[in-house]
KEKE-3310 file (N, C-alpha, C; in steps of 0.2 Angstrom, whole numbers, plus 5000, padded with zeros to 4 digits):
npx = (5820:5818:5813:5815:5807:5807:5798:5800:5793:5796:5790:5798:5798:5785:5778:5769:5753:5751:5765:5767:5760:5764:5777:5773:5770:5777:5787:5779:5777:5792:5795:5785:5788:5801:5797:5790:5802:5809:5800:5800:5815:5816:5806:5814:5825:5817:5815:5825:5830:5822:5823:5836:5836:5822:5810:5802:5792:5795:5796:5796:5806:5801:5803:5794:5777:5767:5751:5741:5736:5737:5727:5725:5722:5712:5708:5695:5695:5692:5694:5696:5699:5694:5696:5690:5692:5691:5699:5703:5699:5681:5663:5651:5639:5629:5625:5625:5623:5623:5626:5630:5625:5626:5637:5644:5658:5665:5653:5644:5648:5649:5644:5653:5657:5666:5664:5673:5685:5677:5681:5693:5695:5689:5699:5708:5706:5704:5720:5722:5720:5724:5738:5737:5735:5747:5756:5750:5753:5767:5771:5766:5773:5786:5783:5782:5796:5801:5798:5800:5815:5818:5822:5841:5848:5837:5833:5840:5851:5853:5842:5830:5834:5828:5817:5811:5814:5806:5794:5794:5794:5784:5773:5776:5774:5760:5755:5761:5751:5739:5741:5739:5727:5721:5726:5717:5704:5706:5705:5691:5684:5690:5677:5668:5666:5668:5665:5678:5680:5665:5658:5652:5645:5652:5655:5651:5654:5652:5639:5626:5633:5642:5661:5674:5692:5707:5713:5720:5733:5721:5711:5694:5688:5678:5670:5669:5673:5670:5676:5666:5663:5673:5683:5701:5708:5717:5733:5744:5758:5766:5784:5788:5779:5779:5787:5786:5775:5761:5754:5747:5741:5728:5715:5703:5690:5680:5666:5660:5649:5643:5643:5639:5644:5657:5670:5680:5696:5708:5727:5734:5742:5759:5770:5784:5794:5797:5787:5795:5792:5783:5787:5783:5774:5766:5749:5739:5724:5709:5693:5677:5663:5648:5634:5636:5634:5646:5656:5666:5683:5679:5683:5690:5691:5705:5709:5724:5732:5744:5761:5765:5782:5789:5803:5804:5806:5798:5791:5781:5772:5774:5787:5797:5806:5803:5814:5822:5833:5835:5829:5823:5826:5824:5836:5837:5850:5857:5850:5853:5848:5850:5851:5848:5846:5836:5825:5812:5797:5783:5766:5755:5738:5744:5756:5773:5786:5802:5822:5836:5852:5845:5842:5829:5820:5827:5827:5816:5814:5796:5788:5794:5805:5813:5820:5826:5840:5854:5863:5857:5854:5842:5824:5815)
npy = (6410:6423:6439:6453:6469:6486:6498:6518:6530:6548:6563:6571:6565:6557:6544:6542:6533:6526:6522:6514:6503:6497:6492:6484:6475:6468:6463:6453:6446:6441:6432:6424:6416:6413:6401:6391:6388:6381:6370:6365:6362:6351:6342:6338:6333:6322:6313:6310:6303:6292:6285:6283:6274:6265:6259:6242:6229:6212:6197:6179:6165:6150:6133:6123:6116:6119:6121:6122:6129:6129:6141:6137:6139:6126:6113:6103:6091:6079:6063:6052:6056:6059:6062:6058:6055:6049:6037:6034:6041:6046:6048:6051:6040:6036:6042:6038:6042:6060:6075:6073:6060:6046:6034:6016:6005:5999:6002:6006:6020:6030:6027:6025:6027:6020:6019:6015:6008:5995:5991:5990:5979:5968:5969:5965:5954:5946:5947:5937:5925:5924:5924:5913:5904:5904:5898:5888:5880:5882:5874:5862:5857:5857:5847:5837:5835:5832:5819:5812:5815:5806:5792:5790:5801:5807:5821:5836:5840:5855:5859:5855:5861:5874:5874:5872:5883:5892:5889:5891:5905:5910:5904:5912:5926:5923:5921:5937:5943:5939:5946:5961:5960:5958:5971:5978:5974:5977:5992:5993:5990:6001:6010:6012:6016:6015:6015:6019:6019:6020:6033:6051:6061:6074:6083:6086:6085:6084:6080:6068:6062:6071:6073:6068:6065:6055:6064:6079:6091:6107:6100:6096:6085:6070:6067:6070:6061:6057:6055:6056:6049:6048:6060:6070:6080:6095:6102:6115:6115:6130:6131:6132:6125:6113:6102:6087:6082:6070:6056:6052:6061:6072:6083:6097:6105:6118:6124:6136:6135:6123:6131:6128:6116:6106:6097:6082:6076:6062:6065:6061:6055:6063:6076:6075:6084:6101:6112:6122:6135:6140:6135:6126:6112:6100:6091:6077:6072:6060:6060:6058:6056:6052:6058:6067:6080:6087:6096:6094:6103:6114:6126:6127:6130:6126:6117:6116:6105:6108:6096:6097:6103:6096:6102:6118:6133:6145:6163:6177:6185:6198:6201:6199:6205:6213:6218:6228:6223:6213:6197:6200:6197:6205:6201:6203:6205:6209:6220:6226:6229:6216:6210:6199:6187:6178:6166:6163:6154:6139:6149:6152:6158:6171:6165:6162:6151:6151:6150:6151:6158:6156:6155:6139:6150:6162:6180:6191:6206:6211:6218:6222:6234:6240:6255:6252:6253:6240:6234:6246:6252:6247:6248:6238)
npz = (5899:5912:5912:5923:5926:5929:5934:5931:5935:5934:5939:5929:5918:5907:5900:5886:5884:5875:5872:5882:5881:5869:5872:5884:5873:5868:5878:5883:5869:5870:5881:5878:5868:5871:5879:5871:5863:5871:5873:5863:5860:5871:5867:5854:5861:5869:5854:5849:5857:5859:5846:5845:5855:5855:5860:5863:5859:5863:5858:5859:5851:5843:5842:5835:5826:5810:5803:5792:5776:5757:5746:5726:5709:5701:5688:5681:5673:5660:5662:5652:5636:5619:5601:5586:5572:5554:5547:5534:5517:5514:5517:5526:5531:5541:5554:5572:5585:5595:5600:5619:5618:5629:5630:5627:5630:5612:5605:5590:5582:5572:5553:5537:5521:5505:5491:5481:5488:5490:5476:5473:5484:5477:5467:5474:5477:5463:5460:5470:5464:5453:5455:5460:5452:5444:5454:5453:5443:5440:5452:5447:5436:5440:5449:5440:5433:5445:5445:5434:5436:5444:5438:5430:5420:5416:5418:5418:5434:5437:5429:5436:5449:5444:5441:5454:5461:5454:5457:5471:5470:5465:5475:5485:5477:5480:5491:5496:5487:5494:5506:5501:5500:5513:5517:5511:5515:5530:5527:5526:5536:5544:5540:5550:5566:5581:5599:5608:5622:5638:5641:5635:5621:5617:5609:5589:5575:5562:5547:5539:5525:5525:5516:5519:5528:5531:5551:5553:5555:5559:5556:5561:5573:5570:5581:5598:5612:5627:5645:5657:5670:5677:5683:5678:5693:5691:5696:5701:5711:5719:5721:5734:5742:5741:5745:5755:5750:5746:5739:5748:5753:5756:5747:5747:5737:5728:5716:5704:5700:5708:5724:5739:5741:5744:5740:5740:5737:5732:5733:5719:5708:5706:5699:5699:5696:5689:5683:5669:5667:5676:5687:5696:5703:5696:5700:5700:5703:5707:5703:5707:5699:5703:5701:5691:5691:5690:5678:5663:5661:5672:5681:5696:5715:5725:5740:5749:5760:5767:5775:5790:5799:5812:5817:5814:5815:5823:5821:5823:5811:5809:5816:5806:5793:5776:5766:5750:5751:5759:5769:5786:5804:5819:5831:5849:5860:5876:5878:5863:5846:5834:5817:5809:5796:5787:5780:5773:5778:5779:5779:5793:5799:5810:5811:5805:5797:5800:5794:5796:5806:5821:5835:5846:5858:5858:5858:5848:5842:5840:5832:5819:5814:5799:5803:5815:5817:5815:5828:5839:5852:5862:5871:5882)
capx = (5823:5812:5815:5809:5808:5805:5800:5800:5790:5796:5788:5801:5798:5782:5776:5763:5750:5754:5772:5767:5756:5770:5781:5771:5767:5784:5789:5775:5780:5799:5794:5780:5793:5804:5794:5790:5806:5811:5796:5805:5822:5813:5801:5816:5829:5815:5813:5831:5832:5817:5826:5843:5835:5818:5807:5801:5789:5799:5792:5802:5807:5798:5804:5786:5776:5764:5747:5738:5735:5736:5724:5727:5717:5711:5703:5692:5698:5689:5699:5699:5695:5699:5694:5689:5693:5690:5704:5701:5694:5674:5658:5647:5634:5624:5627:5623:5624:5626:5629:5625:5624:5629:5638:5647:5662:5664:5645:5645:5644:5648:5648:5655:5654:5671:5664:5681:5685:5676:5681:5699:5694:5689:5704:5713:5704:5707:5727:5727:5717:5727:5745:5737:5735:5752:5759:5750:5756:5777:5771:5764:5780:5790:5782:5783:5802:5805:5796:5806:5821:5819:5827:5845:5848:5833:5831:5845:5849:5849:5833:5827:5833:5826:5809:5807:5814:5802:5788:5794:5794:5776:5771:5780:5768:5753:5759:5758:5743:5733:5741:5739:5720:5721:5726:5711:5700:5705:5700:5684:5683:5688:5671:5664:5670:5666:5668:5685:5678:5664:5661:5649:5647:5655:5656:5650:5657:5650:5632:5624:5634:5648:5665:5680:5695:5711:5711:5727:5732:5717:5705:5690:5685:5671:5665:5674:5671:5671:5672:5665:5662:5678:5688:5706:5707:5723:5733:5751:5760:5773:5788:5792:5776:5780:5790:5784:5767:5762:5746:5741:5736:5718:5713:5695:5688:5673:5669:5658:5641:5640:5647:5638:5645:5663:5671:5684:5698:5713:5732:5735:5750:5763:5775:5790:5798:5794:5788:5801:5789:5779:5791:5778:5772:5758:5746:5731:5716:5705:5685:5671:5656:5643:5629:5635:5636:5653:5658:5673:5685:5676:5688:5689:5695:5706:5714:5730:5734:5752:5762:5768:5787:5790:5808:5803:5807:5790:5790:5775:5774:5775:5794:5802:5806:5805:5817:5823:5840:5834:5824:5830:5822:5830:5836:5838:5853:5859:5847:5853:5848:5856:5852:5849:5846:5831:5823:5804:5793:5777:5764:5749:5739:5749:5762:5778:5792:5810:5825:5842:5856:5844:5840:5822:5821:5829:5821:5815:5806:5789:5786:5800:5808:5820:5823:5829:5845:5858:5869:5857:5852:5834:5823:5808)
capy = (6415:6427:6448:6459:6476:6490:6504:6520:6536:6553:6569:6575:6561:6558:6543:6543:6527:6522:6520:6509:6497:6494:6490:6476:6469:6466:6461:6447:6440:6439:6429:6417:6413:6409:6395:6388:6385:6377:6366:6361:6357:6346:6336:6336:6328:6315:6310:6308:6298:6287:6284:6281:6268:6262:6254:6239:6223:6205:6191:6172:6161:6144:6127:6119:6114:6125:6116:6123:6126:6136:6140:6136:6135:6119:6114:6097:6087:6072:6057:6049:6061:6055:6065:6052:6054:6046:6034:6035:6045:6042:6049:6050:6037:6036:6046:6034:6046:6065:6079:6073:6052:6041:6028:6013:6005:5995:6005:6009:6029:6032:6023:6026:6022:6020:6014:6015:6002:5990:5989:5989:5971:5964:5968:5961:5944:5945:5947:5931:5920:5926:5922:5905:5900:5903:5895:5881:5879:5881:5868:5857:5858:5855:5840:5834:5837:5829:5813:5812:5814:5799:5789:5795:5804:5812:5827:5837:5844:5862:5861:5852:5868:5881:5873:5873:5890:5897:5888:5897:5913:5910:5904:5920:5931:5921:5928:5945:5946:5939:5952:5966:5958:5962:5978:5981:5972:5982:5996:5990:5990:6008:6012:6009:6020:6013:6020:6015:6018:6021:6041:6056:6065:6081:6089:6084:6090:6082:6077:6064:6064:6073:6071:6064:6062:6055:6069:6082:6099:6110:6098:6095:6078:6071:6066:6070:6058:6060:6050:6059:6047:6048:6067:6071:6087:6098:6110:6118:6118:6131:6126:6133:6120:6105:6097:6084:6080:6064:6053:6049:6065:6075:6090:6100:6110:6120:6125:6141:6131:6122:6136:6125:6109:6105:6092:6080:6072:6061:6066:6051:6055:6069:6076:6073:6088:6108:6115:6126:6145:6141:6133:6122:6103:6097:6087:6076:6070:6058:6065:6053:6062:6047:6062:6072:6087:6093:6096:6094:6109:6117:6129:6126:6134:6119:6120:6110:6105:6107:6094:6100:6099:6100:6104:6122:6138:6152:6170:6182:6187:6206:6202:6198:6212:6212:6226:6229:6221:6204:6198:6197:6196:6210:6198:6206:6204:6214:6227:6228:6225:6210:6211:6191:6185:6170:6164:6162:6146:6141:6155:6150:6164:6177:6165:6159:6149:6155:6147:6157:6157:6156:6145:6141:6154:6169:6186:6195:6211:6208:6222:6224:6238:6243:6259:6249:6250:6235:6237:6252:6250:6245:6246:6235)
capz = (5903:5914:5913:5928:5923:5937:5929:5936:5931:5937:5937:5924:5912:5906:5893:5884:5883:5868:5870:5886:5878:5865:5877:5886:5870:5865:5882:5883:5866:5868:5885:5875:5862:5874:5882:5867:5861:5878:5873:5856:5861:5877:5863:5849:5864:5868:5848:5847:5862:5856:5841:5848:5862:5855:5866:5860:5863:5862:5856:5858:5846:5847:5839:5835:5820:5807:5801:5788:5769:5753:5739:5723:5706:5698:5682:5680:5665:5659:5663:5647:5630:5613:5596:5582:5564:5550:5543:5526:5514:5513:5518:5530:5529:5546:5561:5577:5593:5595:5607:5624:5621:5634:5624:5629:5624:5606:5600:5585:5582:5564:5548:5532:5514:5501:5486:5478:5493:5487:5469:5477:5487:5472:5464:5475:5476:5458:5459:5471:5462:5445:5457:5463:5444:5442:5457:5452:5435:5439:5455:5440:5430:5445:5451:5433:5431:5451:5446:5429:5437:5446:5431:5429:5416:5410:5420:5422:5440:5436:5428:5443:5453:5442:5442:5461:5462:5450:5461:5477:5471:5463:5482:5488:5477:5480:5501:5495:5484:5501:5511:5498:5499:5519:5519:5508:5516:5535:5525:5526:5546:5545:5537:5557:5569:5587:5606:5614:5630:5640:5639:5632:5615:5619:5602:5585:5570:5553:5546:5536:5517:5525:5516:5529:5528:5540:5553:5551:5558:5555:5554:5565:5573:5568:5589:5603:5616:5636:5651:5663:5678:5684:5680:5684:5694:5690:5701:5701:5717:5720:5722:5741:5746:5736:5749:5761:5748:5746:5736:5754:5756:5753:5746:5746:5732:5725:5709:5707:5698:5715:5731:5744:5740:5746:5737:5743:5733:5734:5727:5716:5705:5705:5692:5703:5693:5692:5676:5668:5666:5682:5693:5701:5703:5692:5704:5698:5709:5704:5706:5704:5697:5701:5700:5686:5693:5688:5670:5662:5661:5674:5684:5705:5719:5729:5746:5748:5765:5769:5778:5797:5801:5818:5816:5812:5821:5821:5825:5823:5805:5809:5816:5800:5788:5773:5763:5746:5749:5765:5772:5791:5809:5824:5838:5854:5865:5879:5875:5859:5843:5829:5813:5808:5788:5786:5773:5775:5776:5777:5783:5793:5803:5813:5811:5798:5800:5796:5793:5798:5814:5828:5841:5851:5864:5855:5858:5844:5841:5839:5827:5816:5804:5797:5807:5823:5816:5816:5833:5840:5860:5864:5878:5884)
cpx = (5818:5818:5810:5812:5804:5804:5799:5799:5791:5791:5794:5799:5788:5781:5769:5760:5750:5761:5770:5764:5761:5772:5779:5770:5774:5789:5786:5776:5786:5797:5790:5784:5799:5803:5793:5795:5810:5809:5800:5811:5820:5811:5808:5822:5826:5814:5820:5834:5829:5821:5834:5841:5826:5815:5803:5797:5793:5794:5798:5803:5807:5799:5795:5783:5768:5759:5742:5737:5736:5731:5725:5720:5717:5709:5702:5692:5694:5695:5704:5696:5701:5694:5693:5685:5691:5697:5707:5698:5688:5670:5654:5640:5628:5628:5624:5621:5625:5625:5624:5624:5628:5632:5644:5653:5664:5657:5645:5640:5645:5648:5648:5654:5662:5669:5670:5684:5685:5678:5689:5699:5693:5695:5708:5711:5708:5713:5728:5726:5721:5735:5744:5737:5741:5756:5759:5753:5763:5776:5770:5769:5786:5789:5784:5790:5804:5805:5802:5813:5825:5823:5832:5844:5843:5833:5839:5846:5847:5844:5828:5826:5829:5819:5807:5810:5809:5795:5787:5793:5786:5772:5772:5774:5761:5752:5757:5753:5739:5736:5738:5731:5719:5721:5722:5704:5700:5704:5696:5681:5683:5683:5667:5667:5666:5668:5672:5682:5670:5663:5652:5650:5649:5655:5655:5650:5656:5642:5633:5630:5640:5655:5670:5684:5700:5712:5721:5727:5724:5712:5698:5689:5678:5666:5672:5671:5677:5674:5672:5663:5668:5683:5696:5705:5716:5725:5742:5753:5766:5776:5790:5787:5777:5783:5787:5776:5767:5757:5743:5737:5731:5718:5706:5697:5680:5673:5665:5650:5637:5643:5645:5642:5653:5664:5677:5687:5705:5721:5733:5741:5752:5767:5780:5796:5795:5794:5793:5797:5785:5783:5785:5778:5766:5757:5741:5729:5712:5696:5679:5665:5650:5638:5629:5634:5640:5654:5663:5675:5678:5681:5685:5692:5698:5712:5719:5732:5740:5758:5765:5775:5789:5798:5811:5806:5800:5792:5783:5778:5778:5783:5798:5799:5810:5808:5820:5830:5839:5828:5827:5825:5828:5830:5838:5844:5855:5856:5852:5852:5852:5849:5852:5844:5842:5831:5816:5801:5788:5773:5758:5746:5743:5755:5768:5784:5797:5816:5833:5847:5851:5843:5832:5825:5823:5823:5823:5812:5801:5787:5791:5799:5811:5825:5824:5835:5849:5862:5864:5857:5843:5832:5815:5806)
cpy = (6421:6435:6451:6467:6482:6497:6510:6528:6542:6559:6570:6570:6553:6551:6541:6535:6524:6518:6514:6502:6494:6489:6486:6471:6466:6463:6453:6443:6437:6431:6420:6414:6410:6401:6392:6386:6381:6372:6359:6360:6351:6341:6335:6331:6320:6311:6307:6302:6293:6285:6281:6274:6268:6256:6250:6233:6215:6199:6184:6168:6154:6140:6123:6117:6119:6119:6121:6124:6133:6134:6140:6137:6129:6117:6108:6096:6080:6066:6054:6055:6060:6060:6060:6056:6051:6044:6034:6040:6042:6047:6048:6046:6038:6038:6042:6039:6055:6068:6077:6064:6048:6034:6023:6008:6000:5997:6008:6018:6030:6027:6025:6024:6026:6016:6011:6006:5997:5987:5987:5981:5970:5964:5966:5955:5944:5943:5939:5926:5920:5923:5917:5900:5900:5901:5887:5878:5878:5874:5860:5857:5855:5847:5834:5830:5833:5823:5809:5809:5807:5793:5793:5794:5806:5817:5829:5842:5851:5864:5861:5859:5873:5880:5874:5879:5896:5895:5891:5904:5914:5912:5909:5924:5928:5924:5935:5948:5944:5945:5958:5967:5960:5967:5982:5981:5976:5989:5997:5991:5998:6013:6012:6011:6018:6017:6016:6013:6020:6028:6044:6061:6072:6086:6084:6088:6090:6082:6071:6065:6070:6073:6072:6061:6060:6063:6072:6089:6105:6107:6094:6087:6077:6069:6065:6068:6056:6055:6054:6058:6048:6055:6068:6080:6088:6104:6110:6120:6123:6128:6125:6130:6113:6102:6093:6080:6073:6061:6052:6057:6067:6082:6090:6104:6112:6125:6130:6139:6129:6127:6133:6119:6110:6098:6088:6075:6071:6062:6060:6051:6064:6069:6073:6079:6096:6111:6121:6133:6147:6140:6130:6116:6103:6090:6085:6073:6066:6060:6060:6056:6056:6055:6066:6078:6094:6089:6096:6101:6117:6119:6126:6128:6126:6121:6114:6107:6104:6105:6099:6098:6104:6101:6113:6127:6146:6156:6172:6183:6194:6207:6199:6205:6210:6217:6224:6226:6214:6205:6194:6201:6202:6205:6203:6204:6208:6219:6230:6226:6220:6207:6203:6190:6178:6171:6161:6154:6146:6146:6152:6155:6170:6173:6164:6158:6154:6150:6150:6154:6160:6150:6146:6144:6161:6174:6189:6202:6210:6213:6226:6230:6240:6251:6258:6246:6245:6239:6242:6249:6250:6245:6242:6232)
cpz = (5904:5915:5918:5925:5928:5933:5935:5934:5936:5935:5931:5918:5912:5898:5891:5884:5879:5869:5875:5884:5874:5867:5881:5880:5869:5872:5883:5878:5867:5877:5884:5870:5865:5878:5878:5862:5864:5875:5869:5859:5867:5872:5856:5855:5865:5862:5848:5853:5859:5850:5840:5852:5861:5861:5861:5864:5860:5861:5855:5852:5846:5841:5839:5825:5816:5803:5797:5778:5762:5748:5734:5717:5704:5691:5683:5673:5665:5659:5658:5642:5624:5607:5590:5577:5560:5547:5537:5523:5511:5515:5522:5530:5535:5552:5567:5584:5589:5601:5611:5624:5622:5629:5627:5625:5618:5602:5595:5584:5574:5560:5544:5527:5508:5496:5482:5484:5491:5480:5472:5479:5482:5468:5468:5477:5470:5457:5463:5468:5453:5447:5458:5455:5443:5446:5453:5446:5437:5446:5450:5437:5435:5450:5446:5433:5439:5448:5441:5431:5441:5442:5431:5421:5412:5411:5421:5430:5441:5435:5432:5448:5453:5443:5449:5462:5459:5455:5468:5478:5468:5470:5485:5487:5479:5489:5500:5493:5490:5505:5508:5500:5507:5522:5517:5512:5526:5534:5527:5534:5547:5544:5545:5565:5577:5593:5609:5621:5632:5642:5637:5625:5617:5614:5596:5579:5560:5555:5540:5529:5516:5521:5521:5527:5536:5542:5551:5555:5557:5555:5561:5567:5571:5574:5593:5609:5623:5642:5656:5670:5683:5681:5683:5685:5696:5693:5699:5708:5717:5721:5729:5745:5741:5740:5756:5758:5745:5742:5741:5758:5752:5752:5746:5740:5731:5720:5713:5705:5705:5723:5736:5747:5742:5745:5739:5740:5734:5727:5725:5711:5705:5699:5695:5698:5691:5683:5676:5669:5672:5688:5699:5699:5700:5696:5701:5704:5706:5706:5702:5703:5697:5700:5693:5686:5691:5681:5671:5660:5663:5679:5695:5711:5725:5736:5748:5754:5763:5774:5785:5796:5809:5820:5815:5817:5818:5825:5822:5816:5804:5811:5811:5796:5782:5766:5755:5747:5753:5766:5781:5797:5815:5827:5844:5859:5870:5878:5869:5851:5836:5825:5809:5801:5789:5779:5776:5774:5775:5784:5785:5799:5805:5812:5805:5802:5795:5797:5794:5808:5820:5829:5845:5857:5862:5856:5852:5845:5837:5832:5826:5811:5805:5800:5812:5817:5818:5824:5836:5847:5860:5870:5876:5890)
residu = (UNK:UNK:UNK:UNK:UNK:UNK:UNK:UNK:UNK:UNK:UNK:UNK:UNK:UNK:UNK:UNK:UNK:UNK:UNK:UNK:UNK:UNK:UNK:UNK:UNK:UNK:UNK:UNK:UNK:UNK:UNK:UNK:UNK:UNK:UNK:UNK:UNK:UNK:UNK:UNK:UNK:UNK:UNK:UNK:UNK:UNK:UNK:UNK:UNK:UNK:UNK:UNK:UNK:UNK:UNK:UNK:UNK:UNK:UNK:UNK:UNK:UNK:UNK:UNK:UNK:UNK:UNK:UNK:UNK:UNK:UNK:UNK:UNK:UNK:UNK:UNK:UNK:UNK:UNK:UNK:UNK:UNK:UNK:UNK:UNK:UNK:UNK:UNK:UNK:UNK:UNK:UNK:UNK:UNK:UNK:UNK:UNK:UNK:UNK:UNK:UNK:UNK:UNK:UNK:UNK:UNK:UNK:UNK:UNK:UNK:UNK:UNK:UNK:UNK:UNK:UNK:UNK:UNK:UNK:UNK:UNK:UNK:UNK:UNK:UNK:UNK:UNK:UNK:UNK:UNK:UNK:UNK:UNK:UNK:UNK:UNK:UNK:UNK:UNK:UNK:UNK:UNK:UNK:UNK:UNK:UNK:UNK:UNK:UNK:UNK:UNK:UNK:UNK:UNK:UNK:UNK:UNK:UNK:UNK:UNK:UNK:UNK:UNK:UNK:UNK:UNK:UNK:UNK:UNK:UNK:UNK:UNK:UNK:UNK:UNK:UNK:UNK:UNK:UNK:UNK:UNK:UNK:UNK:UNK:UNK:UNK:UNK:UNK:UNK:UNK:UNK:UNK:UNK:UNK:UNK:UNK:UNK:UNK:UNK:UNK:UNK:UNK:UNK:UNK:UNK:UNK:UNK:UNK:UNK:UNK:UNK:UNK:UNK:UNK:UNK:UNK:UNK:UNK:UNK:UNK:UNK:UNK:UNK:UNK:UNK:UNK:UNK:UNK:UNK:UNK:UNK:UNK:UNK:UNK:UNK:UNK:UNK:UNK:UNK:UNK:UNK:UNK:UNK:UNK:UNK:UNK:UNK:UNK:UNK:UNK:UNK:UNK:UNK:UNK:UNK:UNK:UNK:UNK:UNK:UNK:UNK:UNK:UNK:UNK:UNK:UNK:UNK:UNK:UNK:UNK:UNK:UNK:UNK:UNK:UNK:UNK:UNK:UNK:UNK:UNK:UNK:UNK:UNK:UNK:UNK:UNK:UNK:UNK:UNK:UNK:UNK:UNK:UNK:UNK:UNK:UNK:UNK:UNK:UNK:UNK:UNK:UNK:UNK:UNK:UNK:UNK:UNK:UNK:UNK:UNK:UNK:UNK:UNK:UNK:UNK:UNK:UNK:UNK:UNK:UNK:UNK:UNK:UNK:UNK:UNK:UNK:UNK:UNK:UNK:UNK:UNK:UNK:UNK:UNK:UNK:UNK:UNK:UNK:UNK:UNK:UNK:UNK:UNK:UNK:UNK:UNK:UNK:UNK:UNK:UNK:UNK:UNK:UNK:UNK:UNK:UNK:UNK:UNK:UNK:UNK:UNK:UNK:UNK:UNK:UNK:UNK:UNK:UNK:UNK:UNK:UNK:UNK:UNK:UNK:UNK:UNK:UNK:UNK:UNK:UNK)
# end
């Protein structure tokens, strides 16, 4: 609002400079105060319009397919890896290999000494050659006693029976003192502790004159053997990429020993079931280490390729929002917006699929939130 003011100085009325000065200044601000609240209701109508009827930029919504991957860790496990005990109670008599020797399979690594053992074996030759004397005896009396009875009545039958039943049960124990005598004698074998496989000493846990028993909770092996040419390599897929993965596909990986290196391995078994704490798939790989390069439980960073479906629908990442109660894309229709409910897929780039009531072709808003309320009007 503009003020004119005419003023009008007579001879009889007389003001002083002061008072004048005043009085402009107070005229000048009521005028610059007026303008600047003109300014403000003009700039709070355009926020509230902006807000009411956002402009916005549209982005489409494309049926197509998403090819990329995710990272995951890994760890390299030795193939095959066995700890080897001692079967018996004994001692250490000679150590064949230790940490670090390439050893193949049936070579002898340890052998043992159970004096005890052997006095055992002899007692139990003893006990068969003690039951064969007595076989033979009730056979000799039995023979006796069949031929006898050949004439009637010398022999009577019962006797006849008792004798070949006493000679069967002889022969029975003369069966068990040999076996008593093999359980002794496979003892014996356990004195020679050999390599199952083909492999590396990986840990060594006795010496010479050691005492060793069978192995138990608590207690240490006496060589833990590797196989390190061929390793499995272990990963955990989530579970929202586990679908569509196959043994025909390939993975890359690098450890942090080698960083140049890029290594390349195929999936070769799956769990086909989701651990219960992780909610993932346990995947192996087989890794051929002809060179030796990579150790066992050695960690590795591994990139998973993730099958394409070209069934999908992709928008721009930035047009999904994700809030504290959905997660849900604006569509645009009529200049105005709708408020649509997904569920996310896989993410690769700027883009991600989604899974929800649209169709290829839908407009969205490219750069979604939550304050373009459901229902509001839009412009672009």
């Amino acid at each position: 609002m503009s003020l004119c003011i005419t003023m009008k100085i007579t001879k009889n009325k007389i003001f002083s400079a002061f008072t004048l000065l005043a009085l402009g200044a107070t005229l000048l601000n009521s005028c610059g105060s007026d303008k600047k609240e003109k300014q403000e209701q003009e700039q709070t109508i355009k926020e509230e319009n902006a807000i009411d009827s956002p402009t916005v930029v549209l982005a489409q919504v494309k049926k197509g397919k998403l090819e990329g991957g995710i990272a995951v860790p890994g760890e390299l496990v030795p193939y095959q890896e066995v700890d080897l005990y001692a079967k018996v109670n004994s001692y250490v008599k000679k150590l064949w290999v230790d940490i670090g020797s390439q050893v193949h399979q049936g070579q002898l690594l340890v052998t043992l000494e159970a004096p005890e053992i052997n006095s055992q074996l002899a007692q139990a030759q003893s006990h068969i050659q003690q039951m064969e004397a007595v076989y033979y005896a009730s056979k000799a009396t039995y023979d006796r006693l069949y031929n006898t009875s050949k004439i009637p009545g010398t022999v009577s039958q019962n006797d006849l029976e008792q004798a070949e039943a006493k000679k069967n049960s002889d022969l029975a124990n003369v069966e068990a003192a040999k076996s008593s005598y093999k359980e002794v004698a496979a003892n014996m074998n356990y004195l020679e502790i050999h390599a199952p496989f083909d492999g590396v000493i990986s840990a060594r846990n006795v010496n010479t004159g050691a005492y060793v028993g069978p192995g138990g909770k608590g207690t240490d092996p006496l060589l833990v053997l590797q196989d390190e040419n061929r390793m499995r390599l272990v990963i955990s897929v989530p579970e929202n990429f586990t679908g569509g993965l196959t043994d025909k596909n390939y993975v890359t990986f690098t450890v942090q020993a080698l960083p140049n290196r890029k290594f390349t391995a195929q999936i070769k078994r799956l769990a086909g079931a989701l651990d219960e704490k992780l909610r993932s798939e346990r995947l192996e790989m087989d890794v051929y280490n002809t060179d030796k390069k990579l150790l066992p439980h050695m960690y590795a960073d591994v990139n998973v390729p993730l099958p394409s479906r070209d069934s999908s629908l992709i928008v721009p990442k930035t047009a999904v929002v994700t809030s504290t109660e959905k997660v849900f894309v604006i569509k645009v229709v009529n200049h105005h917006a709708q408020w649509v409910d997904v569920k996310k897929g896989f993410q690769s780039g700027d883009f991600i699929e989604i899974y929800g009531n649209l169709s290829n072709g839908d407009q969205v808003v490219k750069q979604a939130s939550d304050e373009i309320r459901d229902g509001s009007s839009v412009k672009y």
